[in-house]
C-alpha positions in Angstrom: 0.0 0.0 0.0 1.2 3.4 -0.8 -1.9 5.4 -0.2 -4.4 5.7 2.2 -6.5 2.8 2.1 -10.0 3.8 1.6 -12.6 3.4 -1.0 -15.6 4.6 -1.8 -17.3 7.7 -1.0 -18.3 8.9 2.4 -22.1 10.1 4.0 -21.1 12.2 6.6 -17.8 14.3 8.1 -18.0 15.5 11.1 -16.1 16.7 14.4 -18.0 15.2 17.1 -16.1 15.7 20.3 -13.0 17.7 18.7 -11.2 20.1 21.4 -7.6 21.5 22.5 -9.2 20.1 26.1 -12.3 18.3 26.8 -15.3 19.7 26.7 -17.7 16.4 27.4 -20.2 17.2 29.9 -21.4 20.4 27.4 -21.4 17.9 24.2 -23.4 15.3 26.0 -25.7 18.1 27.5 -26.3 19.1 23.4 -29.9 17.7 21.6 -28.7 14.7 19.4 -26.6 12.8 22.1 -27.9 8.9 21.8 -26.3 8.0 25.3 -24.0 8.4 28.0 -22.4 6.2 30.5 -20.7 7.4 33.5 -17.3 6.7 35.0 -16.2 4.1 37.2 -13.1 5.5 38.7 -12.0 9.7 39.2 -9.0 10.1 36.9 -7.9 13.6 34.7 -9.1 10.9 32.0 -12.8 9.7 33.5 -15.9 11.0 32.1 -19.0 10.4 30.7 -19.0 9.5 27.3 -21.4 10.0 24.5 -22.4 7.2 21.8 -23.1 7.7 18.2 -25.2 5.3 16.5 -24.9 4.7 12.5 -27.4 4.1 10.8 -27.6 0.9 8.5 -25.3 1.6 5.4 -23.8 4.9 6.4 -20.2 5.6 6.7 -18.3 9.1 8.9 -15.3 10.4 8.3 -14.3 12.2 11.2 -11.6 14.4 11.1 -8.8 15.7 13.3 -6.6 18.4 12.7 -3.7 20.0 14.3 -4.0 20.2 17.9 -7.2 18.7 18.6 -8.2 15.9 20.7 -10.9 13.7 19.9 -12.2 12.0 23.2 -14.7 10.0 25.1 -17.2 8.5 22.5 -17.9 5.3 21.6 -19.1 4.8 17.6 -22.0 2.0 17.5 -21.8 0.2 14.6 -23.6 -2.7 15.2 -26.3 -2.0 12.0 -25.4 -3.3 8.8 -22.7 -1.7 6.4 -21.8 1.2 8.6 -18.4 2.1 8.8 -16.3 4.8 10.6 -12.6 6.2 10.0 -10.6 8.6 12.2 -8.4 10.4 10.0 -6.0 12.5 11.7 -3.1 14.0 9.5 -2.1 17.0 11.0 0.3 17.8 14.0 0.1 17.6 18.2 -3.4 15.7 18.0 -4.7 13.2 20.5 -7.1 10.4 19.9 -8.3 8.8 23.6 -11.0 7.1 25.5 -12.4 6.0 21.9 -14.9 3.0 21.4 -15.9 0.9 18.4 -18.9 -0.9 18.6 -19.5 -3.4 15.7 -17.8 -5.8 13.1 -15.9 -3.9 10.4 -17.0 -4.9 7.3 -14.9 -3.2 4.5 -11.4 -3.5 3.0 -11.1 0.0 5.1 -9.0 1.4 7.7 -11.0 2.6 10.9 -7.8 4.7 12.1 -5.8 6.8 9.6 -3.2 8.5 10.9 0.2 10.7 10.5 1.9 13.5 12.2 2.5 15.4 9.3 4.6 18.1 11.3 7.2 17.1 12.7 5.9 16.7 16.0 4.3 14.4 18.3 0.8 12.9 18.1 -1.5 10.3 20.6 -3.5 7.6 20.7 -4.3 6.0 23.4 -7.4 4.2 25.6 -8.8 2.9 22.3 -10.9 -0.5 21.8 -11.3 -2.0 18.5 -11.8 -5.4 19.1 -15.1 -6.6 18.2 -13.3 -7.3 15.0 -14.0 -7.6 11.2 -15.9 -9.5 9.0 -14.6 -12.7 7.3 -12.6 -11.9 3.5 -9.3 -11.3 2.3 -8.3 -8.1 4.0 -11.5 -6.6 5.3 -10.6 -4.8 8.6 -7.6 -2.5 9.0 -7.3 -1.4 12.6 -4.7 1.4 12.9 -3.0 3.0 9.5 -0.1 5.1 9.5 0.6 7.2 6.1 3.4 7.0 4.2 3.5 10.9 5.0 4.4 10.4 8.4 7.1 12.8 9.3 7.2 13.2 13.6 6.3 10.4 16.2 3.2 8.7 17.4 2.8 7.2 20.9 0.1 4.1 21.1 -0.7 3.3 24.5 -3.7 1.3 25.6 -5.3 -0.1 22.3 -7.4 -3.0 22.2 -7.3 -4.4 18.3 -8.9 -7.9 17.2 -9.8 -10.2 14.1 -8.5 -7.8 11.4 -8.2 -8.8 7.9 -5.0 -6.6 6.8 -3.5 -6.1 9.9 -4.3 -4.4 13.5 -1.4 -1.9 14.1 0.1 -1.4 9.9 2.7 1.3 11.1 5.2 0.6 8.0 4.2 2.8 5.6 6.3 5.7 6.7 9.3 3.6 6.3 9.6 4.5 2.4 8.9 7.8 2.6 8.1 10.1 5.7 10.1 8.9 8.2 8.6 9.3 11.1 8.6 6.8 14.4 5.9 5.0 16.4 5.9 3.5 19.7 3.3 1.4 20.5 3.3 0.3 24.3 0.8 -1.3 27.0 -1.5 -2.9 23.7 -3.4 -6.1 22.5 -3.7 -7.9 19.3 -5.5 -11.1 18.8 -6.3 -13.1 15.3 -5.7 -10.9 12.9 -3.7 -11.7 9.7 -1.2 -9.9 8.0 0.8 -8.8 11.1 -0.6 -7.9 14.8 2.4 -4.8 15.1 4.0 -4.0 11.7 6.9 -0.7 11.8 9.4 0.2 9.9 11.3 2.4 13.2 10.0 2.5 16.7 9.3 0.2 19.7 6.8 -2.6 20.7 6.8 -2.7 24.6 4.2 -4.7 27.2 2.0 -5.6 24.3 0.5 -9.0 23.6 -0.5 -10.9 19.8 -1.8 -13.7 20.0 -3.2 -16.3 17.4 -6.0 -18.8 18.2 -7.7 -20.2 15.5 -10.8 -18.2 15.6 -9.9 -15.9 12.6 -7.0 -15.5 10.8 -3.1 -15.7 12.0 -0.4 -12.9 11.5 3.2 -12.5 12.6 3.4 -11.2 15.9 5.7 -8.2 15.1 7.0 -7.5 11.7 9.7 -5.3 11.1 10.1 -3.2 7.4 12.8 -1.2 6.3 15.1 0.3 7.6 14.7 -0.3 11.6 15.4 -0.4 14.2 12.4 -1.8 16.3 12.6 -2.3 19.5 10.5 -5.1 21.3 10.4 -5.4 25.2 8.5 -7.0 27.9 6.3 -8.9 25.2 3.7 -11.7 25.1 4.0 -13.3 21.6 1.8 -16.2 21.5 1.4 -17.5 18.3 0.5 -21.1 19.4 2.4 -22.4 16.3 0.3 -20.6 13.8 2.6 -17.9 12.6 6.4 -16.2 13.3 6.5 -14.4 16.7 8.8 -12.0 14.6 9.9 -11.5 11.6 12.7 -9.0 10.2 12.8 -7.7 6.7 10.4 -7.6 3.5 10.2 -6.7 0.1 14.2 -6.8 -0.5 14.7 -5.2 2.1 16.1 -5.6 5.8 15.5 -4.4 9.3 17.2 -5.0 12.4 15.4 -6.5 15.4 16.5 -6.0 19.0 14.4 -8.1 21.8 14.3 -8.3 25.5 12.1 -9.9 28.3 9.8 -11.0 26.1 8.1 -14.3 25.8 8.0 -15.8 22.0 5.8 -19.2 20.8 8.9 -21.1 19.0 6.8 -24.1 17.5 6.1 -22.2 14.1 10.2 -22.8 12.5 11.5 -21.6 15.6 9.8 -18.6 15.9 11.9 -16.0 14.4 12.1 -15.2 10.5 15.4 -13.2 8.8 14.7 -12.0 5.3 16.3 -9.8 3.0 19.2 -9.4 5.3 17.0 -8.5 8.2 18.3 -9.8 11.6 16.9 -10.1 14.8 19.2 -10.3 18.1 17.5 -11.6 21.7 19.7 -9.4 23.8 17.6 -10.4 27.1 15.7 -13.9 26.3 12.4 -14.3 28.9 12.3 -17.2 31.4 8.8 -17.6 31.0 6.0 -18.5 28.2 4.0 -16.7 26.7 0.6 -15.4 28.0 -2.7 -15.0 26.0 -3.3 -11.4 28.6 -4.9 -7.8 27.7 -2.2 -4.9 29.7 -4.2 -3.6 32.9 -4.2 -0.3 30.9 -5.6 -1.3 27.7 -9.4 -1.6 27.8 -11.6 -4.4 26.9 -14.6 -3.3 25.7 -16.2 0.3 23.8 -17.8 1.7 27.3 -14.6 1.1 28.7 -12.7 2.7 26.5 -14.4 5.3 26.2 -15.0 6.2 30.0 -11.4 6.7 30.1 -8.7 5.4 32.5 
């Protein structure tokens, strides 16, 4: 993929819950609000959240731009063909406490994003892990743009079941650039790759394959590195490589730590294209099928914050 990857034309575009700080309670007091749910713990991060509901066959765009957050809502889309995508492709913009309700049913990326400036950009508290829909790539959790010029921290995000990857961080690699760090997440089922970069760090995240849809590499690592991959659960159960290094004629180099890695697939590990991959710090345990304490488990959850 070079571009973007979404088809199609869109219904709707709009800036729900789009601040430089949160401004919840006066959204969810606005006419139009389908539902709230109110927090469990206090926390800077804890609110009520609204819900927006699609209707069947409709498909938002929502857009963020440079400095604004987009927080606390869950997106329901439970009804048939409805889709949602959070683009954000500007500079110093946060995505948290963010929900997705619903099977994704189309060869479309639900998170588009790039720091396009230089800076650093956020996402974190997210759950998309109701999954997609069975077919060759149908479901793309988290996109990062070619155009990708700063850094992007991931922290807390709940991604399951895809169909062309859950975290697809690459891109950037061939032309912007830019880093990603992706800490404290889950992946489960979801074929190409659960964490795919070209330059960053994978750190206290889990990917695990079971059987129930399709089976990716744990961590894959593009041109040019290096990745970074620390205090991991990589269970693969046989079913894929716990990590691979290098693609497309190209290497990457691979440095792990404390991190638990299913072997039973050809060992595990996967040098191509002059990629290499050095356990600096090999784990005295197995690996665990277990979601971080900080990445949420369901779209209320998410969405009430931490």
């Amino acid at each position: 993929m070079t571009d973007y990857p979404h088809t199609g034309s869109t219904t709707d575009h709009d800036n729900p819950r789009f601040t430089r700080r949160s401004f919840v309670s006066s959204v969810a007091a606005a006419a139009g609000v389908a539902a709230t749910g109110v927090a469990g713990t206090a926390g800077a991060d804890s609110a009520e959240y609204e819900t927006i509901t699609l209707e069947q066959g409709e498909r938002k765009t929502v857009s963020v731009g440079d400095g604004e957050t987009l927080e606390n809502v869950v997106y329901d889309c439970t009804a048939p063909d409805t889709h949602v995508t959070i683009s954000a492709m500007g500079t110093d913009w946060t995505i948290r406490n963010v929900g997705v309700e619903g099977r994704v049913d189309r060869k479309e990326a639900v998170f588009g994003v790039a720091d396009t400036g230089g800076n650093t950009s956020t996402i974190e508290h997210v759950y998309l892990g109701d999954g997609a829909s069975q077919g060759h790539r149908i479901g793309l959790g988290v996109w990062v743009a070619p155009d990708h010029t700063g850094h992007i921290d991931i922290d807390g995000v709940n991604v399951q079941e895809m169909g062309d990857n859950s975290f697809y961080c690459s891109a950037p690699g061939t032309k912007g650039g830019g880093t990603v760090d992706i800490r404290n997440s889950y992946s489960a089922n979801s074929w190409v790759s659960h964490f795919r970069l070209a330059d960053g760090t994978v750190e206290n995240c889990t990917a695990v394959n079971t059987g129930e849809h399709k089976d990716g590499r744990g961590v894959w690592a593009w041109s040019p590195g290096a990745v970074e991959v620390r205090g991991c659960n990589l269970a693969m159960n046989g079913r894929h490589y716990a990590i691979e290094s290098g693609a497309n004629g190209s290497g990457s180099t691979v440095e792990v730590s404390d991190t638990a890695f299913s072997t039973e697939y050809h060992g595990g590990l996967n040098e191509v294209d002059g990629g290499t991959i050095d356990i600096v710090d090999e784990a005295d345990r197995e690996p665990e099928d277990v979601c971080p304490d900080s990445c949420p488990e369901s779209p209320a959850e998410a969405a009430r914050g931490r």
